[in-house]
Every structure is written in C-alpha cells, then in structure tokens.
C-alpha positions in Angstrom: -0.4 23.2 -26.1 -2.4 23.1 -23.0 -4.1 19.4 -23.4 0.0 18.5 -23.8 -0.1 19.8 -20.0 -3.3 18.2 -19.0 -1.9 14.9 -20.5 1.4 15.0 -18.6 -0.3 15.9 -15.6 -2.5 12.8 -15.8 0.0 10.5 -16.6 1.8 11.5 -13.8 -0.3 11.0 -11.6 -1.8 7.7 -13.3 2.3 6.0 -13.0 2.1 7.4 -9.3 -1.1 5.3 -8.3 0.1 2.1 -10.6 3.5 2.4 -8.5 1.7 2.7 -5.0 -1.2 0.3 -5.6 0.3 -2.0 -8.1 3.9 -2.6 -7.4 4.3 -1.1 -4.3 2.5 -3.5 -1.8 5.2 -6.2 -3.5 8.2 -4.4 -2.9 7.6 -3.7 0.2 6.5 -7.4 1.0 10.4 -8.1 -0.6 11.9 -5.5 1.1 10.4 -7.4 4.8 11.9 -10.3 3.4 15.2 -9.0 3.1 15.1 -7.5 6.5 13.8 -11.1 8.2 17.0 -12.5 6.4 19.5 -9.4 7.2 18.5 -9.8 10.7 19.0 -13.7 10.7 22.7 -13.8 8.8 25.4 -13.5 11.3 26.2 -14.8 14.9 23.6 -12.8 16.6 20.2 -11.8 15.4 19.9 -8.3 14.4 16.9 -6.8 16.2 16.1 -3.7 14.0 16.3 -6.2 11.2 13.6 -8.0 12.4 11.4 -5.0 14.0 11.8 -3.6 10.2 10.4 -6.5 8.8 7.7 -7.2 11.1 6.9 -3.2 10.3 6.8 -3.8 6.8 4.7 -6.6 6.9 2.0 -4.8 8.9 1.9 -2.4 6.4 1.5 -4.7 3.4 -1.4 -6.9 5.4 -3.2 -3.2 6.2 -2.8 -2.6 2.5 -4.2 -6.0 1.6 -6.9 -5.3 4.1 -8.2 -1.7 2.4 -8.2 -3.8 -1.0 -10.6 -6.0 0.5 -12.3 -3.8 2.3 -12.9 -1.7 -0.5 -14.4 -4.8 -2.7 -16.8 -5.8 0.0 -17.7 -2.4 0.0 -18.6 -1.7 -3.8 -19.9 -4.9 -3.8 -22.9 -3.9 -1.3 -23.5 -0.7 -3.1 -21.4 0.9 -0.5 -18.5 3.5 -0.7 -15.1 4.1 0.9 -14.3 7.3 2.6 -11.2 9.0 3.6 -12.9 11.6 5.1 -10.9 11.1 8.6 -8.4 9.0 9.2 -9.1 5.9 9.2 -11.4 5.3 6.3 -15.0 4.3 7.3 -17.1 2.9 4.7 -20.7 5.3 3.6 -23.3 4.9 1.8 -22.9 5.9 -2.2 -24.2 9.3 -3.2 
C-alpha cells in the first residue's frame, strides 16, 4: 500500500512539471494574445490590457530563455543552479 502512495506522489508531481514546462509557456503566450486584442477592441485602447500582455510576454521570452540557457549549458558539460535567485550556471559535480 505504500508504493500506491509513492506512485501518486510522483505522478503528481510529474503532471505538475508537464503543465508548467510543457503547456504552460503556451498558454500564457495565448493568454498575452488575448490581452493585446482585449486592449485593442473598443473606441479607446485599454491600457492594462496592453501592460498585461506586454507582462506576459516577458515572462514567456524569460521562460524561452532558461530553456536555452539550460541546453547551452548541458551541452558544455555545464550545470544549472538555482541556488540564488537568478540561476547562474556551475560546473557539474
């Protein structure tokens, strides 16, 4: 009964990451779309539409960024550490 548990936990946890890393950088990247166009429709442009999506955009091209960071990384024998908070990039151990 308690590898049921340990099972559970780690598909929890494995549908968490595949929601953040995998579908999570495009639904954000849709949800700036929507705000660019929510801001546009109308007589006057809607200013916290716009800031919204501009926000969300940032934080899918930081997201984009990590990825590639973190490639670059592996691929010089490298690691990525989130030791503080921005990550820094260390040698493997």
């Amino acid at each position: 009964m308690n590898n049921v548990g340990f099972a559970v936990d780690g598909a929890w946890r494995v549908l968490l990451a595949g929601l953040a890393l995998g579908a999570g950088l495009p639904i954000l990247f849709a949800l700036g779309i929507r705000s660019m166009a929510w801001s546009a429709a109308g007589p006057a442009p809607r200013v916290a539409g716009r800031v919204a999506g501009y926000g969300l955009f940032a934080i899918v091209l930081l997201g984009i960024a990590l990825g590639i960071t973190f490639i670059v990384a592996t691929g010089f024998g490298k690691a990525l550490s989130f030791e503080h908070i921005y990550p820094t990039i260390v040698p493997k151990h």
